[in-house]
C-alpha positions in Angstrom: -25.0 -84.4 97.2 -22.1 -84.6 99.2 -19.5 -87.2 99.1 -20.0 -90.0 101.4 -16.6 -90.2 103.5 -17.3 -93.7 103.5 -16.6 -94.0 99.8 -13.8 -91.8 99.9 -11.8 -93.0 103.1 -8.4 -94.6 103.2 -8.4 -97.1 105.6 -4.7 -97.1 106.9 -4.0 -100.1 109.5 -0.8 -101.1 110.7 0.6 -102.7 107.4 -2.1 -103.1 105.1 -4.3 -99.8 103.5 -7.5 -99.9 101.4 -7.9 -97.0 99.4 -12.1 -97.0 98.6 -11.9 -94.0 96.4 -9.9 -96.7 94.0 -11.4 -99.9 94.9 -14.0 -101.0 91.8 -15.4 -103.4 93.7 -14.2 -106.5 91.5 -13.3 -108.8 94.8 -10.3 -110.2 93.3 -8.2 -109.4 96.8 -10.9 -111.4 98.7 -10.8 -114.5 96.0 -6.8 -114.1 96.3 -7.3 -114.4 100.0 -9.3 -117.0 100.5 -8.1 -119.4 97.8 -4.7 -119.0 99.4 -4.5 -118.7 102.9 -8.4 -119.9 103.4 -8.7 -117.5 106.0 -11.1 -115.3 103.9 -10.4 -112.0 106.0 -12.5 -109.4 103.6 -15.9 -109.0 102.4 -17.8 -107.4 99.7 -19.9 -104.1 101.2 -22.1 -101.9 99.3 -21.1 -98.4 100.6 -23.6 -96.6 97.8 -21.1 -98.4 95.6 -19.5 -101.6 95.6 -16.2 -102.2 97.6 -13.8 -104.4 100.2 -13.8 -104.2 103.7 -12.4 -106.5 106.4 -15.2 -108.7 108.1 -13.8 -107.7 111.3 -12.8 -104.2 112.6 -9.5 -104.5 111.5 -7.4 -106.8 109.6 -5.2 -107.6 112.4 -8.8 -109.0 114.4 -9.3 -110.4 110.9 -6.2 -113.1 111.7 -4.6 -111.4 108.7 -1.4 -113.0 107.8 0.1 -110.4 105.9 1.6 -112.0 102.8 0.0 -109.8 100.5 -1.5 -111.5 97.9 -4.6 -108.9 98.0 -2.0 -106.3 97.3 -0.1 -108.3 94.0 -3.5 -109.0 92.7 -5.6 -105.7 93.2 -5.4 -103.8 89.5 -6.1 -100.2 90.6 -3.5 -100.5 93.5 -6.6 -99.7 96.0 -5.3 -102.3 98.6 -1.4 -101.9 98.7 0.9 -102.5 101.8 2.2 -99.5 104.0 4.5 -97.6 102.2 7.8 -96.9 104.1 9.9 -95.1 101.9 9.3 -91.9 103.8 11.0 -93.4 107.2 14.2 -94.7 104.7 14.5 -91.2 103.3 14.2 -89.7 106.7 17.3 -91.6 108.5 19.4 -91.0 104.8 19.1 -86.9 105.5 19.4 -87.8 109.5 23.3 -88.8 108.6 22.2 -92.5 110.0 25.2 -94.9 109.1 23.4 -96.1 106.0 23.2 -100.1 105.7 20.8 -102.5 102.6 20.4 -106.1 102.4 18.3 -107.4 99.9 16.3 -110.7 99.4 18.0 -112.9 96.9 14.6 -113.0 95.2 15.2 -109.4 94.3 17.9 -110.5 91.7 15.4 -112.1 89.8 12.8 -109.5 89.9 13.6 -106.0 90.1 14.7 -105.4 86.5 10.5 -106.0 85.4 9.9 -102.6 87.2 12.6 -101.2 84.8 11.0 -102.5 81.7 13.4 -105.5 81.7 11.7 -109.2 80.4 10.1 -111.3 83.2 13.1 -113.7 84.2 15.9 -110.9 83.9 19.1 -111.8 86.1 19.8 -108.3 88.0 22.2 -109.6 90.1 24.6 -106.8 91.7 22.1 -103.8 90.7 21.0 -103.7 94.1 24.2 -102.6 95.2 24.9 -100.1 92.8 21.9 -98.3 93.0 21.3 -98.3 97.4 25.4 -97.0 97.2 23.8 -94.4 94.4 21.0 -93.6 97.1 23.7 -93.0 99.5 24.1 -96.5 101.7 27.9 -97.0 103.3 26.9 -100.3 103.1 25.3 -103.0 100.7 24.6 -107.1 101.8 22.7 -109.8 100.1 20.5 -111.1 102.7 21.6 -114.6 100.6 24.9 -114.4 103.9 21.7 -114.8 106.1 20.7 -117.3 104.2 23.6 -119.6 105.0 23.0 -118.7 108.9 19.8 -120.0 108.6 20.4 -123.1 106.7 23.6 -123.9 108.8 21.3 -123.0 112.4 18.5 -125.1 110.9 20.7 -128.0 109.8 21.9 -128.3 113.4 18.5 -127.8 115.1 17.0 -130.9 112.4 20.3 -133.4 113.3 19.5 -132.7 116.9 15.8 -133.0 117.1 16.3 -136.2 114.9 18.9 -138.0 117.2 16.6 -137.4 120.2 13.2 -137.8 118.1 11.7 -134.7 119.4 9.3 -132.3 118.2 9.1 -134.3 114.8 8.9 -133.4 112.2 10.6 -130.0 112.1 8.8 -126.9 110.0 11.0 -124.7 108.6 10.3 -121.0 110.2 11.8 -118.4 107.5 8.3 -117.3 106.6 6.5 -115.3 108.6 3.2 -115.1 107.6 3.1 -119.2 108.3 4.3 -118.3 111.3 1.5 -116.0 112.0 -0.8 -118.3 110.8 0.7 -120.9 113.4 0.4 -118.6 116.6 -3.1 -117.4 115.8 -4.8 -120.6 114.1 -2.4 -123.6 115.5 -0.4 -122.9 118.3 -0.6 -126.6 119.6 2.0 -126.6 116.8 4.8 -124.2 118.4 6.8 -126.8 119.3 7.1 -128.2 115.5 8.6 -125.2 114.3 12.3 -124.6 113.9 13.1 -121.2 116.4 15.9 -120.3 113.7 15.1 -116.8 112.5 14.7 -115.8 109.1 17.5 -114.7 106.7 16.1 -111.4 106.9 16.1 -111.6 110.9 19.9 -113.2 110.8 20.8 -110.7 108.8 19.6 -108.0 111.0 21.1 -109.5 114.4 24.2 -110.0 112.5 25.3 -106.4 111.5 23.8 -105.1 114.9 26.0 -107.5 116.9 28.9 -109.2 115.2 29.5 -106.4 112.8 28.5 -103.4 114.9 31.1 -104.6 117.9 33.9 -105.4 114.9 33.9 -101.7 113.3 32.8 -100.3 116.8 29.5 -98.8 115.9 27.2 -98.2 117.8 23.9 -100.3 117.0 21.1 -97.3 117.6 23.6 -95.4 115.2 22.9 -98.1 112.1 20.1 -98.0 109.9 19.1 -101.6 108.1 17.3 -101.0 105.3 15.6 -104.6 104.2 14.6 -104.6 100.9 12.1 -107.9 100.5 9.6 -109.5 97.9 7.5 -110.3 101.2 5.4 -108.2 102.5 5.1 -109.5 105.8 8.5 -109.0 106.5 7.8 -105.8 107.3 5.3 -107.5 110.4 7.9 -109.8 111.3 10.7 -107.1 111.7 8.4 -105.2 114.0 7.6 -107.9 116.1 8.5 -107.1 120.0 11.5 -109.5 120.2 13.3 -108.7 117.2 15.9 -106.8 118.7 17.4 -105.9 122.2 18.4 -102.5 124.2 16.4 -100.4 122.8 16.7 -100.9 119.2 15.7 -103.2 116.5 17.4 -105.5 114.5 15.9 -104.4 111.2 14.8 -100.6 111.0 12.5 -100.8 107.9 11.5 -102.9 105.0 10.4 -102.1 101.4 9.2 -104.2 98.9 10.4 -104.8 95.6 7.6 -102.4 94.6 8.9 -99.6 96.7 12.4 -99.5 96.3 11.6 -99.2 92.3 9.5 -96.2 93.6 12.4 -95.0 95.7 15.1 -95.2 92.9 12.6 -93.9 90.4 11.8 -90.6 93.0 15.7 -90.2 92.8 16.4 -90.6 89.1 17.7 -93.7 89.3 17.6 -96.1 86.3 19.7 -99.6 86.9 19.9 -100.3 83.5 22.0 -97.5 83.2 24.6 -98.9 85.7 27.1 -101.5 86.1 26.5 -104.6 88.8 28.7 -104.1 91.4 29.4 -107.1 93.9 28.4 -106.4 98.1 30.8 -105.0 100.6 33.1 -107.6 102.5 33.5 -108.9 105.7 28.9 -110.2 104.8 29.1 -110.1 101.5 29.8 -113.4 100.6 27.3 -115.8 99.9 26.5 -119.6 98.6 24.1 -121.5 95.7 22.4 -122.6 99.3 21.9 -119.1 100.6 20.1 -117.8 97.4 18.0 -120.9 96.7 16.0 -119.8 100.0 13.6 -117.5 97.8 11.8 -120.4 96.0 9.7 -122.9 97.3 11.4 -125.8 98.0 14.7 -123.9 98.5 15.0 -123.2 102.3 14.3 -127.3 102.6 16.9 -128.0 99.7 19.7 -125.5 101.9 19.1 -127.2 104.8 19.3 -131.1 103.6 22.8 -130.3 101.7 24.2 -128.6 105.0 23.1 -131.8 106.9 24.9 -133.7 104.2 27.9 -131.6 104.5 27.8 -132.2 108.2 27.5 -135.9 107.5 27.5 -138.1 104.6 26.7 -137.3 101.2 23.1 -137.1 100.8 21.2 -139.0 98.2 17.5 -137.2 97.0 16.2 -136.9 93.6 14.3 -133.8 93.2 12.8 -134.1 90.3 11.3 -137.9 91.4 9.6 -136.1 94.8 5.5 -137.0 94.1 2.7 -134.7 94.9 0.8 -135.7 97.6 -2.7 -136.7 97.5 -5.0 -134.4 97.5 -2.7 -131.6 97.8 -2.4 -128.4 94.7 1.4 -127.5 95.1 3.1 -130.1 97.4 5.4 -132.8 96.9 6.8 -135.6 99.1 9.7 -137.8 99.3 12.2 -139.7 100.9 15.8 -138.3 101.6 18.7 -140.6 102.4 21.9 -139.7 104.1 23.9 -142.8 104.5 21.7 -145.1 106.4 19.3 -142.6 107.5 16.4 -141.6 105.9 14.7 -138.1 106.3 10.7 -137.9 105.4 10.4 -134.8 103.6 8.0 -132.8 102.3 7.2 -128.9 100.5 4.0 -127.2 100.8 2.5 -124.6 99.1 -0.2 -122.1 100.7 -1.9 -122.3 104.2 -4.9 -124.1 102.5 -2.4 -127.0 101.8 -1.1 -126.7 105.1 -4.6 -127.2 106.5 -5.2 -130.3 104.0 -1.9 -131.7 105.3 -2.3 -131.5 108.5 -5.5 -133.0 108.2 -3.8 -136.1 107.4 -3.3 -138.6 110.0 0.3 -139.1 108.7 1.5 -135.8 109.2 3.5 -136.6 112.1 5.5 -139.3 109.9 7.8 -137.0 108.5 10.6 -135.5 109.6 11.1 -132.4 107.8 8.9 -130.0 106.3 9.2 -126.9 104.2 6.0 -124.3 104.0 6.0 -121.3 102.1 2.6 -119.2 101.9 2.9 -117.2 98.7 2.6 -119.8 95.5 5.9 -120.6 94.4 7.5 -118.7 97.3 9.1 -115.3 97.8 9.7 -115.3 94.3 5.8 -114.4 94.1 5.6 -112.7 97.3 3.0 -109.9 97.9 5.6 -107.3 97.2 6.4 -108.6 94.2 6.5 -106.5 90.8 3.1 -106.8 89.1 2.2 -108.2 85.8 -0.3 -107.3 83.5 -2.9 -109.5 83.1 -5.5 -109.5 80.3 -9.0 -111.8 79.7 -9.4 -113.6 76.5 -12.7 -115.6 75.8 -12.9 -118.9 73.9 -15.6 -118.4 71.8 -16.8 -122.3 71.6 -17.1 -122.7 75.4 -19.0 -119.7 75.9 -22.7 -120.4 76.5 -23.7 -116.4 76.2 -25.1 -116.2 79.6 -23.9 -112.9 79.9 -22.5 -113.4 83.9 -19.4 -111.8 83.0 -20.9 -108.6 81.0 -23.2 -107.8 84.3 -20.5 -108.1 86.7 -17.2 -106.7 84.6 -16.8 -103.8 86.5 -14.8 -102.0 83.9 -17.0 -102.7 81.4 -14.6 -104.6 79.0 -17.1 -107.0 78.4 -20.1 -107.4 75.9 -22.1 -110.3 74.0 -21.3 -109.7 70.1 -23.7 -110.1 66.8 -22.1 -113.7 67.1 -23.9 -113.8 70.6 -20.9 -114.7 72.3 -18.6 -112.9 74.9 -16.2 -110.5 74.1 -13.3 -108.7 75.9 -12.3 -105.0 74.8 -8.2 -105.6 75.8 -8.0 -101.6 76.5 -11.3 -101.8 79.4 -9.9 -105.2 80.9 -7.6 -104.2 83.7 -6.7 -107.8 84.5 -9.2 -108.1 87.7 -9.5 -111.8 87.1 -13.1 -111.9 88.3 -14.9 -113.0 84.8 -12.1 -116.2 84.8 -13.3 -117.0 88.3 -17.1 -116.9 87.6 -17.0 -118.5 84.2 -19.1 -122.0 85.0 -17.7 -123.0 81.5 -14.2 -122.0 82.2 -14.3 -120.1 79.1 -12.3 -117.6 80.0 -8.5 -117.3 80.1 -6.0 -114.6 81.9 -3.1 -114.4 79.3 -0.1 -112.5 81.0 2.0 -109.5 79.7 5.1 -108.3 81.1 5.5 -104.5 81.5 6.4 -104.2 77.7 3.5 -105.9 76.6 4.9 -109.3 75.3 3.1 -112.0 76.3 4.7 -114.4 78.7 4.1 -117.8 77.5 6.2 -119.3 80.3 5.1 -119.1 83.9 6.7 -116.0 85.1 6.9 -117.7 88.5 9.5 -120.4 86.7 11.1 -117.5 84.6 12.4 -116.0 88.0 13.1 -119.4 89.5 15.3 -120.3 86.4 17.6 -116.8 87.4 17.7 -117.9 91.2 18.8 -121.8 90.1 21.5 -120.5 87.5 23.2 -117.9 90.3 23.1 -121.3 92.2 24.6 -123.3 89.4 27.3 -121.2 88.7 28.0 -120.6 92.5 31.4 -122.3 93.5 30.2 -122.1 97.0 26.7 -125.0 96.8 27.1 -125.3 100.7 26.3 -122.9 103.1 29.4 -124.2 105.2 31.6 -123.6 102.6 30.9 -119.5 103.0 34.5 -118.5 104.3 32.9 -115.7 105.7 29.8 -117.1 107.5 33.0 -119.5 109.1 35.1 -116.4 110.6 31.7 -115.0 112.1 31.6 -118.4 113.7 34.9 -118.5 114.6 35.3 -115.0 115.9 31.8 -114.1 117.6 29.0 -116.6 117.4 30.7 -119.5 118.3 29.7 -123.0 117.5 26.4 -123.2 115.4 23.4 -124.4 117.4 25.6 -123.4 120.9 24.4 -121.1 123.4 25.4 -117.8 122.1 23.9 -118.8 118.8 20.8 -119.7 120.2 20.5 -116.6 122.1 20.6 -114.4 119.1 20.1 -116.1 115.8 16.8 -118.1 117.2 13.5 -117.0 118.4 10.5 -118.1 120.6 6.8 -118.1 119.4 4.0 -117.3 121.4 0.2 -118.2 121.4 -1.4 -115.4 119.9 -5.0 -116.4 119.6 -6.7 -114.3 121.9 -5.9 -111.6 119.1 -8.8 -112.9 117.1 -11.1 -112.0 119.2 -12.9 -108.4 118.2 -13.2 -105.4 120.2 -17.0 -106.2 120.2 -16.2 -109.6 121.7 -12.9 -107.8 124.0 -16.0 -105.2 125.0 -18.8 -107.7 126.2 -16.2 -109.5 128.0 -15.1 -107.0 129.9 -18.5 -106.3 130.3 -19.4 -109.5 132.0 -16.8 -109.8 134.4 
C-alpha cells in the first residue's frame, strides 16, 4: 500500500513546520500550548495514525503567537521553528558586511548544546565563535537593552505625570504583543511603543552606526541570534525597517546557531571569550537582566530612579497575586511617589489579570509569555526529560501503558507502573494524565546528570551574577549608549527617538478569521 502523503508531509508555514513523518502523536506541543498561552491552536487528528495539526488552515489563522513552546517541548523535533541558517550562510559567501548581536540570554545557555552543565556562564563565546564564522562585527544585544530601558523609563515618567494610558505594559516581547493585536487590541494604547532590544539593536547599526562608518544599510547583514522564537516574526514585521531594507536581516535561535557552528567545526569550548567590538559593545547589569522575567521591569524602575530619586522596592517582599501561577505584585517608591507594579507570567495569567477589576490600578506592568522568560524561550536548548513512577500512588489503571506512545511503559509482577528510562523520550504525556499524580518528569542535562535545581534558576543565577559584577547597574551609566545620544539620537523620548527607536501597533483581528470564513464572506457581498 502506498504511503499516504498525508502521513508523510512536512507542513512548512511561515515560521513554524510540523514534520508528520516524526510526530508520535503524544500531544505534548498542544498541552504546551494551551496551558501557556490558552490559545490552544492544535489538535489531535488521526491521519491512519495519530498526529498534530492546526485546528485552522494554518497556524497564522490559528492566532498563533509564535513563542514556541510546542517546539522546546516536542521530543522527536517533529514541530521545530523555520530554520534560517541557510539565508545566514548565503549573505557570509555574498561578501555581505557581516554583523551578530546576540540575546543576553544566550550567555547563559549556549554552552548546554556543547555538553557544558545547565547554568554554564558563556559569556564572550558568542563573539569568538560569529568572528570564527567570519562576522566583521560582534554586539551584545544587552547595548539594546539599555535603549530600551532608558526609552521606556522616559515613556513611564511621562505617561505617569499626565496619568495616561495607565498602567504601561512593557512591549519587548513579541509574541504578547501578538497576542494583544489579535485577541485585545482595545489594549494598544497600554502598551509602551518602545521597540525591543533586538529591534533597537537593529535600527541602531542601520542608522547611527551605518551613517558613522559610512556604510551603506542594504550593504549590512544583522544576524540576530535569540532564545525567542518569535523574534524571528517580529523582525519580519512590515515596519521594522525603512527604504527598502530591514532592520534585522535574520534570526536564529540558540538551537540553530549551535547547528551553524557545529556544520562549521566549531567547538566554543575550545576557544577563549573575547569581549564585543566598540563603539555598541558596551553594555550594563540593566541591559542583560532583560532576559528574565521580571528583568525588563527591574531595568526600567532603576533608570527611573536614576532619572530621579533613589528608588526604594524590595524584590524579594513582591507577593503573588491571587489567583495567579507565576505573578507577583508590589509597590515601588521613588521619593514620594509610588509606582503599582506588577510581573506576569504566560498569556493565561495575563487573561486571569485582566480579568480583575483592579487591573487598571497599576501603573506598570511587565509580561513575558515563555515561563521564566527568554531564558526559557522556544528556541532554547533542550533538556532531557525522563518519567519516573511512585510506586505507592499508583492505582495500576494502566492509562499511561495504553497511551505511552513509545512504549516505555508496562504494569509489573508488583502490578504497578513502570517506566523503561531507554523507551521514555520525555514526551510528558503519562505526568499530565496521571489522575494520581503519580508520575514525575525528572530532568537531565545533555550529559545525563540530573538537575536537581530548576534549570530555569540555574540560567537566571549566570544572568544575575554578570549583573552583580557589572560596574555599570544603570543603563544611563553606558558611556556608549550616552555618545549615541549625544551625537545622533538626541534626547531620549524626543522626536528623533521616537521616530526610530519606537513603534506603532495595529488591530490585527480580522487575521483570525479562516479562509473558509474570508471565502463565504466574499461570497455574500
Amino acid at each position: 500500500m502506498a504511503k499516504s502523503k498525508k502521513r508523510t508531509q512536512t507542513v512548512e508555514e511561515k515560521f513554524i513546520d510540523v514534520n508528520k513523518r516524526k510526530c508520535i502523536g503524544c500531544t505534548a506541543c498542544g498541552m504546551a500550548c494551551t496551558g501557556i498561552t490558552n490559545i490552544s491552536v492544535l489538535r489531535s487528528v488521526n491521519d491512519m495514525r495519530r498526529s498534530i495539526d492546526t485546528k485552522k488552515p494554518s497556524f497564522e489563522e490559528s492566532g498563533c503567537i509564535y513563542c514556541g513552546q510546542c517546539t522546546l517541548i516536542c521530543p522527536t523535533d517533529a514541530i521545530e521553528v523555520r530554520n534560517d541558517i541557510k539565508k545566514v550562510n548565503e549573505a557570509i559567501a555574498d561578501g555581505k558586511y557581516m554583523i551578530a548581536i546576540s540575546s543576553p540570554a544566550v550567555k547563559a545557555m549556549l554552552g548546554e548544546e556543547f555538553n557544558l552543565p545547565i547554568g554554564s556562564d558563556v559569556e564572550g563565546k558568542v563573539q569568538a565563535s560569529a568572528r570564527k564564522l567570519g562576522f566583521q562585527r560582534v554586539f551584545d544585544s544587552d547595548f539594546g537593552g539599555d535603549m530600551t530601558s532608558i526609552e521606556e523609563a522616559q515613556e513611564l515618567i511621562k505617561r505617569m505625570k499626565i496619568e495616561e494610558n495607565l498602567p504601561m505594559f512593557t512591549s519587548a516581547c513579541p509574541s504578547w504583543v501578538r497576542w494583544v493585536e489579535l485577541f485585545k487590541p482595545d489594549m494598544i494604547e497600554h502598551l509602551s511603543t518602545s521597540k525591543s532590544p533586538q529591534q533597537m539593536m537593529g535600527t541602531a547599526i542601520k542608522t547611527y552606526y551605518a551613517d558613522t562608518f559610512k556604510i551603506l544599510p542594504k550593504n549590512i547583514f544583522i544576524l540576530s541570534i535569540e532564545p525567542c522564537t518569535s523574534k524571528k516574526y517580529e523582525a519580519e514585521k512590515e515596519e521594522m525597517g525603512r527604504d527598502g531594507y530591514r532592520d534585522i536581516d535574520a534570526v536564529l535561535t540558540v538551537r540553530e546557531y549551535a547547528q551553524l557552528l557545529r556544520d562549521n567545526s566549531i567547538d566554543i569550548n575550545a576557544m577563549a571569550s573575547e569581549k564585543s567590538d566598540e563603539y555598541m559593545g558596551q553594555y550594563s547589569g540593566s541591559g542583560t537582566i532583560f532576559s528574565y522575567s521580571g528583568g525588563n521591569l527591574r531595568a526600567v524602575l532603576r533608570e527611573v530612579s536614576n532619572d530621579m530619586e533613589e528608588i526604594k522596592v524590595d524584590y524579594s517582599k513582591l507577593q503573588p497575586i491571587n489567583g495567579l501561577d507565576n505573578s507577583v505584585h508590589g509597590i515601588a517608591k521613588i521619593g514620594s511617589m509610588e509606582i503599582r507594579i506588577a510581573i506576569i507570567n504566560t498569556i493565561k495569567d495575563v487573561e486571569r489579570f485582566l480579568s480583575k477589576d483592579g487591573w487598571k490600578e497599576y501603573d506598570f506592568v511587565e509580561v513575558t509569555v515563555c515561563p521564566g522568560g527568554c531564558i526559557n524561550g522556544g528556541g532554547s536548548p533542550k533538556t532531557i526529560k525522563k518519567a519516573v513512577i511512585k510506586n505507592n500512588s499508583c492505582i495500576s489503571c494502566g492509562t499511561c501503558v495504553e497511551k505511552c506512545p513509545s512504549y516505555a511503559i508496562q504494569i509489573k509482577a508488583n502490578k504497578c507502573a513502570e517506566v523503561a528510562p531507554d523507551k521514555c523520550i520525555g514526551c510528558t504525556l503519562c505526568q499530565d494524565i496521571c489522575r494520581t499524580k503519580a508520575i514525575n518528569i525528572t530532568t537531565y542535562d545533555k550529559n545525563g546528570e540530573d538537575v536537581v535545581e530548576n534549570y530555569i534558576e540555574l540560567r537566571k543565577r549566570v544572568i544575575d551574577n554578570i549583573d552583580e559584577r557589572s560596574h555599570m547597574r544603570c543603563s544611563d551609566d553606558n558611556g556608549e549608549v550616552k555618545v549615541m545620544y549625544r551625537d545622533y539620537m538626541m534626547e531620549p523620548y524626543g522626536n528623533k527617538a521616537k521616530s526610530l527607536l519606537h513603534e506603532s501597533y495595529r488591530d490585527r483581528s480580522s487575521e483570525l478569521k479562516s479562509k473558509e470564513t474570508k471565502e463565504r464572506n466574499r461570497r455574500s457581498r
